[in-house]
C-alpha positions in Angstrom: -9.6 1.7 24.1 -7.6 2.8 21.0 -7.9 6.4 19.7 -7.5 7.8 16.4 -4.3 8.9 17.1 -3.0 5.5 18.1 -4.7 3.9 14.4 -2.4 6.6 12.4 0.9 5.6 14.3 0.3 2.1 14.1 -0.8 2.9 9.9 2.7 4.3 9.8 4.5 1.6 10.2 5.1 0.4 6.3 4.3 -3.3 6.7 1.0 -2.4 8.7 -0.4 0.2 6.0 0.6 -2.1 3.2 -1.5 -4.5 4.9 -4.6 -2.8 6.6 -5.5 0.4 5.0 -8.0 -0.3 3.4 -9.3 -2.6 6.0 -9.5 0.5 8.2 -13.3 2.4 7.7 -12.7 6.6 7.3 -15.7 6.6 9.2 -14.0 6.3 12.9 -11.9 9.2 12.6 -13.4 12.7 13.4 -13.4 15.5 10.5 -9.8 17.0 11.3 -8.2 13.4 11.8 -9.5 12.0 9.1 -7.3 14.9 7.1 -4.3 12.9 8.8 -5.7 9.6 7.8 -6.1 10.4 4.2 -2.3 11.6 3.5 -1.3 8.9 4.7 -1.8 7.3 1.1 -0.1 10.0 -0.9 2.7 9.3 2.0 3.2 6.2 2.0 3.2 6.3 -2.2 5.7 8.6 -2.4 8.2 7.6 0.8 10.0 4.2 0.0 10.5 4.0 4.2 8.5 5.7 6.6 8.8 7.0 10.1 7.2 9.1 12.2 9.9 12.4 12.9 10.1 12.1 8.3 5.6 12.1 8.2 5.4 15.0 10.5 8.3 17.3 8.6 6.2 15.9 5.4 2.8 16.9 6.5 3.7 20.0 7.9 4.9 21.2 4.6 2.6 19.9 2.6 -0.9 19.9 4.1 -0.4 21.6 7.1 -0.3 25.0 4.8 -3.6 24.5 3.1 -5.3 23.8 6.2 -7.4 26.9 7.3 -6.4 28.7 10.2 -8.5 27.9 12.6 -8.0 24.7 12.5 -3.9 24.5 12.3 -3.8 24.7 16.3 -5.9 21.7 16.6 -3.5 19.8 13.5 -1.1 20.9 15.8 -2.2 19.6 18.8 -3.1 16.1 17.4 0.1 15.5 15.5 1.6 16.0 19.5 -1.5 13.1 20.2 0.0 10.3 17.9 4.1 12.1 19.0 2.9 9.8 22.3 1.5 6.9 21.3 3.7 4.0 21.5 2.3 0.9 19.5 2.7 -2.4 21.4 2.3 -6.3 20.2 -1.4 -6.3 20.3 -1.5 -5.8 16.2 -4.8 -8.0 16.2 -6.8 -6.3 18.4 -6.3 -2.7 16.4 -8.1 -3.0 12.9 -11.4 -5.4 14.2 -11.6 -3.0 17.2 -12.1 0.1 14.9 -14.5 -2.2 12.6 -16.3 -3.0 15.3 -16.8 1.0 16.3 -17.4 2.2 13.1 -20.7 -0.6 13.2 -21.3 0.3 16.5 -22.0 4.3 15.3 -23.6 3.1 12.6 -26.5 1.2 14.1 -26.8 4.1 16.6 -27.8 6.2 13.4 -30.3 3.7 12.4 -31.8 3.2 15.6 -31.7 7.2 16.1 -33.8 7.3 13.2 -36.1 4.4 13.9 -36.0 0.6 13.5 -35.0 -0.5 10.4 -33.9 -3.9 10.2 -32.8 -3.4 6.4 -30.2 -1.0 7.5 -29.2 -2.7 10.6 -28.6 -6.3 8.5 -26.6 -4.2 5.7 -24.2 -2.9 8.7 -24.0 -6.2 10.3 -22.9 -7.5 6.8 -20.3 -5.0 6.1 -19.1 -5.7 9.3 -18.9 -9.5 8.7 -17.7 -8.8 5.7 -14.4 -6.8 7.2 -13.8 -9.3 9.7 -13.7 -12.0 7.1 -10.9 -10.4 5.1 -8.9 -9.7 8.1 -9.2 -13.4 9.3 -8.2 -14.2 5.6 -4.5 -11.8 6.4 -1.7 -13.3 9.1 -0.9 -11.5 12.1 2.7 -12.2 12.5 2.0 -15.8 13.0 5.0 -18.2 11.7 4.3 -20.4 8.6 4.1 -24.7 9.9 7.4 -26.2 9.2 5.0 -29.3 7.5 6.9 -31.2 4.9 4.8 -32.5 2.8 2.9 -28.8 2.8 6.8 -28.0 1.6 6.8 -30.5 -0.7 3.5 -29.9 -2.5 5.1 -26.0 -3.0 8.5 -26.5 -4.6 7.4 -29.9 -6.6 4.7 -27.9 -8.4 2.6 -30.7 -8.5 -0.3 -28.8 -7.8 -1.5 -25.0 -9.2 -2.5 -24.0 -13.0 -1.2 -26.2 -16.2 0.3 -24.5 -19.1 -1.3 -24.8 -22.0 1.8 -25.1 -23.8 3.9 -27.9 -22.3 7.1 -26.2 -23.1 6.2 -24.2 -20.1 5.1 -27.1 -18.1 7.7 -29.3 -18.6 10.2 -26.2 -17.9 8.4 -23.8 -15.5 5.9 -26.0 -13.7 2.5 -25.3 -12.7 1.5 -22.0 -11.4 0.8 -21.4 -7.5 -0.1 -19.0 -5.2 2.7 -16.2 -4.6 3.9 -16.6 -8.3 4.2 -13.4 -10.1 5.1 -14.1 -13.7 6.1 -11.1 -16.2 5.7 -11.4 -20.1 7.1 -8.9 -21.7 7.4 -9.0 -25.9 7.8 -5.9 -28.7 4.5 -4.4 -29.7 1.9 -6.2 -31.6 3.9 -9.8 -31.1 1.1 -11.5 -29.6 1.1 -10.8 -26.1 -1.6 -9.9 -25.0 -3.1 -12.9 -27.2 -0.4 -15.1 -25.3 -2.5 -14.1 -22.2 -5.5 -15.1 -23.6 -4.5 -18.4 -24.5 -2.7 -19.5 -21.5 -5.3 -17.6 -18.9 -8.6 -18.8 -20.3 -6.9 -22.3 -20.4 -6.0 -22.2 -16.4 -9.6 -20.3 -15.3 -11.2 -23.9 -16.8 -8.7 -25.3 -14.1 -10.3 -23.4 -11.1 -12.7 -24.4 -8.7 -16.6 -23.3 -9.0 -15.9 -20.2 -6.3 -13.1 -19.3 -8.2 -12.6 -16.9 -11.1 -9.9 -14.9 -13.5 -9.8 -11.4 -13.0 -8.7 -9.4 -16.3 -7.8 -6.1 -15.7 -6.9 -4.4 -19.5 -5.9 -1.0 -20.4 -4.9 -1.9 -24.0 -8.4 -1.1 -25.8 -11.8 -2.7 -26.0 -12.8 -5.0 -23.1 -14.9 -6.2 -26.4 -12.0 -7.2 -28.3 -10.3 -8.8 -25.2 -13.2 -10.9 -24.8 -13.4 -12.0 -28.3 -9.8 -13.0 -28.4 -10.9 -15.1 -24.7 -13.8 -16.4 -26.8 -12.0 -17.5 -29.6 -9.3 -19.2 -27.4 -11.4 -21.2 -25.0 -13.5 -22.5 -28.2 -10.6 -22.8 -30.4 -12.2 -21.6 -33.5 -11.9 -18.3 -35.4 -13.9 -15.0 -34.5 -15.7 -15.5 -38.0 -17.1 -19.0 -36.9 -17.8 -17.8 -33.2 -20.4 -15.2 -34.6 -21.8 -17.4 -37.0 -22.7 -20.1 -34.6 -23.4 -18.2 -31.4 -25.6 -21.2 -29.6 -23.4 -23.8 -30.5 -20.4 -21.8 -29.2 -22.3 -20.4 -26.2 -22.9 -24.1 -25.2 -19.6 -24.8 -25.8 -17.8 -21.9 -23.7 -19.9 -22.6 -20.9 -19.4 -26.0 -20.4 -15.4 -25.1 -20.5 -16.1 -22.6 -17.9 -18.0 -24.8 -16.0 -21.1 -23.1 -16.6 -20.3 -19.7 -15.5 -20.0 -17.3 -18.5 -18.1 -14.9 -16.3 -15.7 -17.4 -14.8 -13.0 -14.7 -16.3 -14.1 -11.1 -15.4 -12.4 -8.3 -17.5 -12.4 -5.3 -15.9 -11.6 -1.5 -17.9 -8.3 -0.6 -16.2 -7.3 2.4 -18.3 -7.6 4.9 -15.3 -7.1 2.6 -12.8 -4.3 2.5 -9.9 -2.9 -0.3 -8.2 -5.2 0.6 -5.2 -7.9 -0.1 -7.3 -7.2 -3.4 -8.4 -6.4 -4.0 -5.0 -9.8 -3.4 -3.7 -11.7 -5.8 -6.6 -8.9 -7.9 -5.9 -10.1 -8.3 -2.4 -13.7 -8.2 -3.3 -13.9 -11.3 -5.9 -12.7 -14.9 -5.3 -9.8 -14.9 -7.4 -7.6 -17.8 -8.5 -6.0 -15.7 -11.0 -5.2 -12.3 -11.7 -4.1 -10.3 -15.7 -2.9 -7.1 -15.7 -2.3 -6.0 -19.2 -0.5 -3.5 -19.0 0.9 -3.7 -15.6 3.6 -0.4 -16.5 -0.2 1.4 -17.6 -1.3 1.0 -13.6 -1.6 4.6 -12.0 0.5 5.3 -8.8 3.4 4.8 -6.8 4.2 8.5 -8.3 3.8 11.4 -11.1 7.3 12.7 -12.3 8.8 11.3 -15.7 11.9 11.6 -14.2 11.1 9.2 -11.5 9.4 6.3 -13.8 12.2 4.2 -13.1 11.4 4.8 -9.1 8.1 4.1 -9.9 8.2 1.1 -11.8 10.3 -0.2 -8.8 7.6 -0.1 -6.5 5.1 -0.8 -9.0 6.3 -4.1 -9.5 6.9 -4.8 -5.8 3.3 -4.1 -5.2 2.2 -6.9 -7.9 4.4 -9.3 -6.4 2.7 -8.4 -3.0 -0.5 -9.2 -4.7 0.7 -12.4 -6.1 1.9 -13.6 -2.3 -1.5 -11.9 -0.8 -4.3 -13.3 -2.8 -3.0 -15.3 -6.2 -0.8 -15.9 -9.2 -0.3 -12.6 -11.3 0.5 -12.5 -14.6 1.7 -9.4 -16.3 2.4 -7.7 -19.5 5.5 -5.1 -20.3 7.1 -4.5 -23.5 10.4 -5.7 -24.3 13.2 -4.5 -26.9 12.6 -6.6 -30.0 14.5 -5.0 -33.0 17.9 -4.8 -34.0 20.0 -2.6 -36.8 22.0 -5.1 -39.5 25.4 -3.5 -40.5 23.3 -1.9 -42.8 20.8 0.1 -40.8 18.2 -2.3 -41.6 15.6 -2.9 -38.7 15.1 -7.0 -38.1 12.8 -8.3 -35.2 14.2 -10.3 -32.8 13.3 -14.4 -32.0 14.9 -14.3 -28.1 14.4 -10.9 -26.7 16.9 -11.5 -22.8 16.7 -9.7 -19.5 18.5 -6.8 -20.3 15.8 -5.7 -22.9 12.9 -5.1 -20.8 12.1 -1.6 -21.5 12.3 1.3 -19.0 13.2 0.1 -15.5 16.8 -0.8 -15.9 16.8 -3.8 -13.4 13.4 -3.2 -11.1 11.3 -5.4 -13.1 13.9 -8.1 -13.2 14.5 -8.1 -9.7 10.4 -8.3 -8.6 9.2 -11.0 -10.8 9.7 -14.6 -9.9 9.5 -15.4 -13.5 10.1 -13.7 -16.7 8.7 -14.9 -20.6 9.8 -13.3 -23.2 8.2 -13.6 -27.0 10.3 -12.5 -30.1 9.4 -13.1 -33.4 10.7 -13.1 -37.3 9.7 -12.0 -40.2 10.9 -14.8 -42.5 8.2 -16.7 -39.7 5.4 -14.8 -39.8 3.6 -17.7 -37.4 6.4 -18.9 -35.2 7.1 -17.1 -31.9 10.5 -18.0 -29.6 10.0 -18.0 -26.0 12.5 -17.1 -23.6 12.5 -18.4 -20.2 14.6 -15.3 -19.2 14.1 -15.7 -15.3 12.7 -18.6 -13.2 12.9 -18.7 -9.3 11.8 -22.1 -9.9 15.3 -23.1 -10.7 17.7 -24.0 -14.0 15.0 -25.2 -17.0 15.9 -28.2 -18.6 15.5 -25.8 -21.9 14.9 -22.0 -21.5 13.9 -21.5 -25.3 11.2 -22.6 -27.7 9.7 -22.1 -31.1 6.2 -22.3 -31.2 3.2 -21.7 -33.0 0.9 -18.4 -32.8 -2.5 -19.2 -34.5 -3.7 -15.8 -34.3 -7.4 -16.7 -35.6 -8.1 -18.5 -32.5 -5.9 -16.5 -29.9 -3.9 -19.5 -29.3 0.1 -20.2 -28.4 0.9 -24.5 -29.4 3.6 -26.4 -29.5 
């Protein structure tokens, strides 16, 4: 019905590949396609736009050399395969029919081999499995012009409570599609920030639902302490000394589950990644900290600014795809007196987020800075510096950072 020449034209198309890659198995394409299959990826991550004449002059000078030679004819004789193919409306029939062939091969093998019902309920699940994620992703169909389904959006009167009700009263609660940046100077609390406000909105979700922490700023340990000490509101000296009494504690907060908020070690990982656990958990919230830490979307230094760009458009894709993201950057938060003297500053603005001139501003949906002062060793200011939400009644705050217990009040 569809060959694997009419799967790579139709993966071409930007909006498709963005949102059935890595739906599609590698195991329906044949050797020498699935060489065109997989540069698709390194494509598509370094080509803001694609189209088909731009893949071909690509791929020809940069795989098509390293191929060997007896096989360049044939490259050359399936790139003139997917020249024809012409994709038409039938975008839901594609990805399930090559999900369904790549099962179909599969218990083949097995029965080949002999009965094995083990083997032949594992494909049926993966199978299952595929189909349910696909069903979970639209097909072009329009959203229900439903008022009160309106209503119950752009009111805010359901999603995730702030812990600090500067941020409710000002921001709202947090719903799906929300991609929230908090950006502050280094070691001013936010990745402590995160801590208090996330492990106060996983006690919010549902039973199936859970936090997904992704950290590439040191020890998952230490990350977990700081979540520890947040959800049970006392210091990391007390937590240790009574571990029952704050086991019992935590647990019932969580709702029993002790991995309600899963932190995951980021350091290597790239934004495909976190896609893919992203899609495997039941998530009602997602921390990247650091997001500008996440591998891909390009190598050069002198392209980090390109990079960033579509860095942050993929979080925000993630936010509208599965969740409410929340993300760490680091913001410019000193200043030179008239005499050369360094100061922090309390209200760090848009302009100071460092290293993308306006690529992060222009992705998030909302942007929180933290500054801080010396003479306050305790108070942080909070910055509403970008809300999609609308005007806030009052964009700025002091409040109070008890670091002991990983906690922002006030």
């Amino acid at each position: 019905m569809y060959s694997n020449a009419y799967l790579i034209k139709f993966l071409l198309q930007k909006e498709n590949y963005q949102s059935y890659y890595d739906l599609v198995p590698s195991a329906t394409f044949d050797n020498e396609y699935l060489k065109i299959f997989s540069a698709l990826k390194e494509y598509h991550d370094t080509h803001e736009t694609a189209s088909w004449e731009n893949f071909q002059l690509w791929y020809l000078a940069n795989r098509y050399p390293e191929l060997p030679d007896s096989t360049k004819e044939l490259h050359t004789q399936y790139l003139k395969q997917i020249d024809v193919c012409e994709i038409g409306e039938n975008v839901s029939e594609i990805v399930p029919y090559f999900l369904a062939q790549k099962t179909r091969r599969e218990l083949l093998d097995i029965l080949k081999v002999g009965y094995n019902p083990q083997a032949i309920s594992k494909a049926l699940e993966q199978y299952n499995e595929g189909v349910e994620k696909l069903n979970a992703r639209s097909f072009g169909e329009y959203v229900n012009n439903d008022l009160d389904d309106i209503f119950k959006v752009c009111s805010r009167k359901e999603g995730l409570k702030w812990r600090l009700s500067f941020l409710n009263e000002n921001l709202g609660r947090l719903i799906n599609g929300d991609f929230l940046v908090v950006a502050a100077y280094v070691n001013s609390g936010k990745t402590s920030f995160l801590a208090s406000e996330g492990a106060y909105m996983a006690s919010q979700l549902p039973n199936e639902k859970s936090l997904l922490w992704f950290n590439n700023e040191g020890p998952e340990e230490r990350i977990l302490s700081r979540i520890w000490t947040s959800v049970c509101g006392i210091s990391e000296e007390v937590l240790f000394a009574q571990p029952e009494r704050s086991k019992e504690f935590y647990k019932k907060v969580m709702g029993g589950d002790f991995n309600k908020i899963k932190v995951f070690n980021a350091t290597f990982f790239s934004a495909d990644n976190i896609t893919k656990i992203a899609n495997k958990y039941n998530c009602g919230l997602i921390i990247i900290d650091q997001l500008d830490n996440v591998a891909g979307f390009g190598k050069q230094a002198d392209m980090e600014i390109i990079r960033f760009k579509k860095l942050y458009q993929w979080a925000r894709g993630l936010a509208k795809n599965r969740c409410p993201v929340l993300v760490s950057t680091q913001g410019i938060g000193t200043y030179a007196d008239k005499n050369g003297e360094m100061h922090y500053k309390k209200y760090i603005g848009l302009s100071q987020l460092d290293g993308s001139r306006i690529a992060k501003q222009a992705a998030a949906d909302f942007i929180i800075t933290i500054g801080k002062d010396e003479n306050t060793p305790n108070s942080r200011y909070l910055l509403i510096a970008k809300s999609k939400s609308g005007v806030p009644k009052a964009d700025r705050a002091e409040v109070q950072f008890l670091e002991k217990i990983s906690r922002y009040v006030g």
